[in-house]
Structure formats: structure tokens, C-alpha cells
ZADO-1210 file (C-alpha; in nm, 4 decimals, padded with zeros to 6 digits):
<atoms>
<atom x="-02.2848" y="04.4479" z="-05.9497" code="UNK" pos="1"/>
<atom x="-02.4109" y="04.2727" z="-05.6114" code="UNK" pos="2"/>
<atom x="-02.6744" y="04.1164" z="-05.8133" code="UNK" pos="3"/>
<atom x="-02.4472" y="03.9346" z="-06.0134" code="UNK" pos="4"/>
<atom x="-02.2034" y="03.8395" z="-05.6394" code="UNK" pos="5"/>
<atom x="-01.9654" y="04.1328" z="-05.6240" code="UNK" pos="6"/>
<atom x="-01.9700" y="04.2346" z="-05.2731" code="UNK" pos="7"/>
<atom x="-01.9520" y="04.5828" z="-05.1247" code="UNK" pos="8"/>
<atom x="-01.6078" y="04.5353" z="-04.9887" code="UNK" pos="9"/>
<atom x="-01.4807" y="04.4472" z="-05.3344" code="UNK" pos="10"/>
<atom x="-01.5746" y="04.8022" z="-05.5010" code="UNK" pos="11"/>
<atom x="-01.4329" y="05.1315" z="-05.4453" code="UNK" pos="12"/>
<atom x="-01.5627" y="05.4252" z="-05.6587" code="UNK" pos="13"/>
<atom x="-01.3846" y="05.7670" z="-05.5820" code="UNK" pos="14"/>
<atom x="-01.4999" y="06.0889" z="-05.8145" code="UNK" pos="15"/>
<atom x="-01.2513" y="06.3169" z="-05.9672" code="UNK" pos="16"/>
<atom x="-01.2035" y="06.6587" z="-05.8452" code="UNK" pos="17"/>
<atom x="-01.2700" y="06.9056" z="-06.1592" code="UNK" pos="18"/>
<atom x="-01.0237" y="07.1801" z="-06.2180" code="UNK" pos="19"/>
<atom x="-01.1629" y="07.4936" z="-06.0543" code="UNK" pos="20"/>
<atom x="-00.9614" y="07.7263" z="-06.2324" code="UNK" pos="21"/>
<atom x="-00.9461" y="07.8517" z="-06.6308" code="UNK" pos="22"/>
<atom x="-00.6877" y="07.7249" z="-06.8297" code="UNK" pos="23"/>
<atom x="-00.4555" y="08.0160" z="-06.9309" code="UNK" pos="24"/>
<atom x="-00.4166" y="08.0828" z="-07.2945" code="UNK" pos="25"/>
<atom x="-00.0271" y="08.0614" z="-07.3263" code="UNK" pos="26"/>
<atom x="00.1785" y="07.7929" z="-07.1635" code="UNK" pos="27"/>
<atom x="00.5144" y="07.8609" z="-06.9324" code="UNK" pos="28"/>
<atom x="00.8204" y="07.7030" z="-06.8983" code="UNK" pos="29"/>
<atom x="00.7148" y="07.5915" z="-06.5715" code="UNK" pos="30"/>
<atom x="00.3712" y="07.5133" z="-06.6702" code="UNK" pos="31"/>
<atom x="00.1668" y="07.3668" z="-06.9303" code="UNK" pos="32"/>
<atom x="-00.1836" y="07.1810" z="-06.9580" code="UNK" pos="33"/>
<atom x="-00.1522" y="07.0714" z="-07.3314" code="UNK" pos="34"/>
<atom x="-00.3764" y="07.3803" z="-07.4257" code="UNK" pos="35"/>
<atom x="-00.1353" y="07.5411" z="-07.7140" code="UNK" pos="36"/>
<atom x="-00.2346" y="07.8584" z="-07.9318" code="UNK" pos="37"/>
<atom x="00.1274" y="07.8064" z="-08.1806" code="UNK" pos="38"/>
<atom x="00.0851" y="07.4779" z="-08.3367" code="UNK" pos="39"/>
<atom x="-00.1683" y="07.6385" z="-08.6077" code="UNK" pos="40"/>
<atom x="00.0010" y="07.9333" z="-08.6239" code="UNK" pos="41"/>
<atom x="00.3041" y="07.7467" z="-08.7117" code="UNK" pos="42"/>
<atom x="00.1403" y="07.5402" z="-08.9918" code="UNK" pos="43"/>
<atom x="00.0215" y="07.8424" z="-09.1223" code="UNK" pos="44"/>
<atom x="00.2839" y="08.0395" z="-09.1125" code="UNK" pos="45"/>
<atom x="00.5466" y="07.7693" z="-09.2657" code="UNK" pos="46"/>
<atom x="00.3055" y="07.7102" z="-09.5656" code="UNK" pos="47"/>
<atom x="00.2119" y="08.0684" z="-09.6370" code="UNK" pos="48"/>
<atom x="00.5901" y="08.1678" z="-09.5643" code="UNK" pos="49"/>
<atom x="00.6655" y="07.8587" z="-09.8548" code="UNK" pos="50"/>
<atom x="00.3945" y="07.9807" z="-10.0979" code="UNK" pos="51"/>
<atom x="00.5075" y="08.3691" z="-10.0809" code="UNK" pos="52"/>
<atom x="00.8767" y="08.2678" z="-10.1339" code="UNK" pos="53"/>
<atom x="00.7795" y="08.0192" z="-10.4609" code="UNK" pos="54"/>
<atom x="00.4953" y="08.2961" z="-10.6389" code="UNK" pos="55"/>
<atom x="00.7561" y="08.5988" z="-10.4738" code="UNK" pos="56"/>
<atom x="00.9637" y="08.5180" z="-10.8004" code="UNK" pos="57"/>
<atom x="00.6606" y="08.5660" z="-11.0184" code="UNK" pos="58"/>
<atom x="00.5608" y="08.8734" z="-10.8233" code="UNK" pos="59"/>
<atom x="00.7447" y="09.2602" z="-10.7736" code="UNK" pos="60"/>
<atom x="00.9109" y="09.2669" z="-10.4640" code="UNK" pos="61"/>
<atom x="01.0899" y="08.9086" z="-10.4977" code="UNK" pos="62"/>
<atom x="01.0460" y="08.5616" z="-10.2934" code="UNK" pos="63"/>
<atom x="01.2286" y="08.7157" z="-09.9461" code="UNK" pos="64"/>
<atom x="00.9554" y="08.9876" z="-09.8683" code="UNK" pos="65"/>
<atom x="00.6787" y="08.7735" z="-10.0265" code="UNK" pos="66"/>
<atom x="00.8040" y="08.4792" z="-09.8055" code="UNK" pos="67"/>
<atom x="00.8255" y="08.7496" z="-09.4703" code="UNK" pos="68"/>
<atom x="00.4414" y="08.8743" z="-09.5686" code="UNK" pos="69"/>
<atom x="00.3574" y="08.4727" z="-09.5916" code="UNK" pos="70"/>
<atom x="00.5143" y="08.4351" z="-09.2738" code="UNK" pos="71"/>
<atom x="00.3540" y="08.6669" z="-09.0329" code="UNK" pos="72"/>
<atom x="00.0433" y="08.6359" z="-09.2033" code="UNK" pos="73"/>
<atom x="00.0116" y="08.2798" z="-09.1436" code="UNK" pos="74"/>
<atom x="00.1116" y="08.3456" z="-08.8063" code="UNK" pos="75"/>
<atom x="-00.1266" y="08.5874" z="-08.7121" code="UNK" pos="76"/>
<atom x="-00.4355" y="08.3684" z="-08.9178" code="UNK" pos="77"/>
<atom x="-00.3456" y="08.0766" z="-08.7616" code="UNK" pos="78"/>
<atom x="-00.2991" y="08.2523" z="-08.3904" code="UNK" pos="79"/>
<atom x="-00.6869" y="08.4399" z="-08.4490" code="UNK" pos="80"/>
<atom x="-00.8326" y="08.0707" z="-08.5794" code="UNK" pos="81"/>
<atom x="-00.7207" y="07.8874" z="-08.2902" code="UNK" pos="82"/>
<atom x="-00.7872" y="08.1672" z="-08.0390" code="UNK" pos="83"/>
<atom x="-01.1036" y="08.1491" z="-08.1515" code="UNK" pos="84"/>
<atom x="-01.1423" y="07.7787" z="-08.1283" code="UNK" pos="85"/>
<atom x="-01.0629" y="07.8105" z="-07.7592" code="UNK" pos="86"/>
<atom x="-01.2714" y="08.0789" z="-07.6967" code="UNK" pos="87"/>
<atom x="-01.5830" y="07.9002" z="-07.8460" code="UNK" pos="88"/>
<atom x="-01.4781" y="07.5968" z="-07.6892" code="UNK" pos="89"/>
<atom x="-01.4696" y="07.7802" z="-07.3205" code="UNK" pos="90"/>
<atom x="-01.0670" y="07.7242" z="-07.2964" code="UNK" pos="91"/>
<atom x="-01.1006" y="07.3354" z="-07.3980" code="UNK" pos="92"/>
<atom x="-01.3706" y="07.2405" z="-07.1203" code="UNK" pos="93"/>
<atom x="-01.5297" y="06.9155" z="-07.1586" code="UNK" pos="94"/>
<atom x="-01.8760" y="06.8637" z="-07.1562" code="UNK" pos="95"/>
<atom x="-01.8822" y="06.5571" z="-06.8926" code="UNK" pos="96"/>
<atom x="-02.0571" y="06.6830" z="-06.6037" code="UNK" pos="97"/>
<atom x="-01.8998" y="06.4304" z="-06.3343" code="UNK" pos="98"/>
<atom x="-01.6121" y="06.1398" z="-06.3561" code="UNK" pos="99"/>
<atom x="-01.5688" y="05.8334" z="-06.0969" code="UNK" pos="100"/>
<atom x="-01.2886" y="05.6116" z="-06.1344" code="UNK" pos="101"/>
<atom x="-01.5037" y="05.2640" z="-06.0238" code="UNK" pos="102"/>
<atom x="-01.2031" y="04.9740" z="-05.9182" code="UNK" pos="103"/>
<atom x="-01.3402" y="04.6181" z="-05.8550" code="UNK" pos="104"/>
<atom x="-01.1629" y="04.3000" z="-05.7313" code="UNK" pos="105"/>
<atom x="-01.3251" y="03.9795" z="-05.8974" code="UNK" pos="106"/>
<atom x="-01.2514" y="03.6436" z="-05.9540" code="UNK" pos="107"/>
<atom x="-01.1481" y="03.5479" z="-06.3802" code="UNK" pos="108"/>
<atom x="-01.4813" y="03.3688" z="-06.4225" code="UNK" pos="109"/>
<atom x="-01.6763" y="03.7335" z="-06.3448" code="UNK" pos="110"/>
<atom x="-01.4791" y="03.9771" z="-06.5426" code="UNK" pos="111"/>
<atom x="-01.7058" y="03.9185" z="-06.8721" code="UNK" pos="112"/>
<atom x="-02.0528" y="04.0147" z="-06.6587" code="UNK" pos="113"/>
<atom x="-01.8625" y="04.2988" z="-06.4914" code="UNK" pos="114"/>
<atom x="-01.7263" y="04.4482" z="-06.8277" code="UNK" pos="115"/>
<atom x="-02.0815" y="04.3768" z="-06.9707" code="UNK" pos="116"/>
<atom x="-02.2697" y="04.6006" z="-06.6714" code="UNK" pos="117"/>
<atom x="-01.9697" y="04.8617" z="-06.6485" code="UNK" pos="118"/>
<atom x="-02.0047" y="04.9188" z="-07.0784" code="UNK" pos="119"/>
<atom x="-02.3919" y="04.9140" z="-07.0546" code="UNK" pos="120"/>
<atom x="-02.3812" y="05.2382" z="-06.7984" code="UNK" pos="121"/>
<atom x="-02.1809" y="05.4556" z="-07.0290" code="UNK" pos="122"/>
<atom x="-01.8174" y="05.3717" z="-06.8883" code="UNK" pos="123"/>
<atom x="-01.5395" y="05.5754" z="-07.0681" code="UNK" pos="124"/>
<atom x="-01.3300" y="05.3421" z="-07.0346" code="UNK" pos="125"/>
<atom x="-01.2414" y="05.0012" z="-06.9105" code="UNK" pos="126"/>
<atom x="-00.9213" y="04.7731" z="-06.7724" code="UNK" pos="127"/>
<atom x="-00.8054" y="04.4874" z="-06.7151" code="UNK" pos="128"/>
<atom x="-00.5519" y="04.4596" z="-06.4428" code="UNK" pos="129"/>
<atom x="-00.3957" y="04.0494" z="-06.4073" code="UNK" pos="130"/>
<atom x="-00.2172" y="03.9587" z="-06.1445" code="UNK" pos="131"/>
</atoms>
């Protein structure tokens, strides 16, 4: 970046704290980090509960219990599948050992070599702010 006449006092890089704790498996009222065990467990459970009630009338004990067997079975498949997913996945962790958000003040004509250097390091991401 100096090499192409960015000065020092136009850069600021500051690194992210990572979160120390584990996420927790089930989500509060209160509090919730987008980590949720229910949304395959739902899927399941509505399609199972939907196939059990439609081959239920084909079946002995009728669409209701075959529906209430689809139902919790789903549930509990879907709840084991994505508990395991988590678990494999050490409670959604990612694998980036170290982010720094990088802000630079430049003039219009600069922005294209900028962008070039900042893409060629690995950025995540990168924007444009216009005043």
C-alpha cells in the first residue's frame, strides 16, 4: 500500500476479538447466536408427519397415529442429524485463524490499485464507501 502512495496515517487495521466461549446448543429468549438445532427437526418432522398421515389410510392403525409416529420421528431424526452436524463441526467454529478489519482513506483515482492489492492478499471481503 505505501508503495503504491497510501500513507501510514491513511490506514487503520484493528483485529477482531474471537469469541472465547462455546456456543450453547439451544437458543433463549434472551439469547441467540443463529446456531439452531429445530429447523431440521422441523422439516423432518412436517414431511414424515405428512407421509404417515397419506400411507396411515393404506396402513392398520389409520392416518392420525401414522401421522403422530411420522411426527416425532422426524423430530427426533432431524434433532440427532443436526446435533451431530454441530458436534462434528465443533459448535459451528470457523476455520479462519485471525480477522482484521483494514479501513483506508484514498483519493477516486487509487481505489482500483487498492482493491487490486487488498483481493491479491486473500481479503474476505471488500467496500466501497463514497462520500
Amino acid at each position: 500500500m505505501e508503495q503504491s502512495g497510501i500513507s501510514n496515517e491513511k490506514i487503520l487495521a484493528a483485529p477482531l476479538d474471537k469469541r472465547a466461549e462455546q456456543r450453547k446448543l439451544f437458543d433463549t429468549i434472551h439469547r441467540a447466536d443463529g446456531l439452531s438445532l429445530f429447523d431440521a427437526s422441523a422439516m423432518l418432522g412436517t414431511c414424515l408427519m405428512l407421509l404417515g398421515a397419506i400411507y396411515g389410510y393404506v396402513l392398520k392403525w389409520g392416518p392420525i397415529i401414522w401421522g403422530i409416529i411420522g411426527a416425532v420421528s422426524g423430530l427426533l431424526l432431524g434433532f440427532l442429524i443436526k446435533l451431530l452436524i454441530v458436534k462434528k463441526n465443533k459448535a459451528g467454529t470457523k476455520k479462519i485463524a485471525s480477522e482484521i478489519v483494514l479501513m483506508i482513506r484514498c483519493e477516486e483515482q487509487q481505489w482500483e490499485t487498492i482493491e487490486k492489492i487488498i483481493w491479491e492478499n486473500n481479503a474476505l471481503g471488500v467496500t466501497r464507501i463514497k462520500r
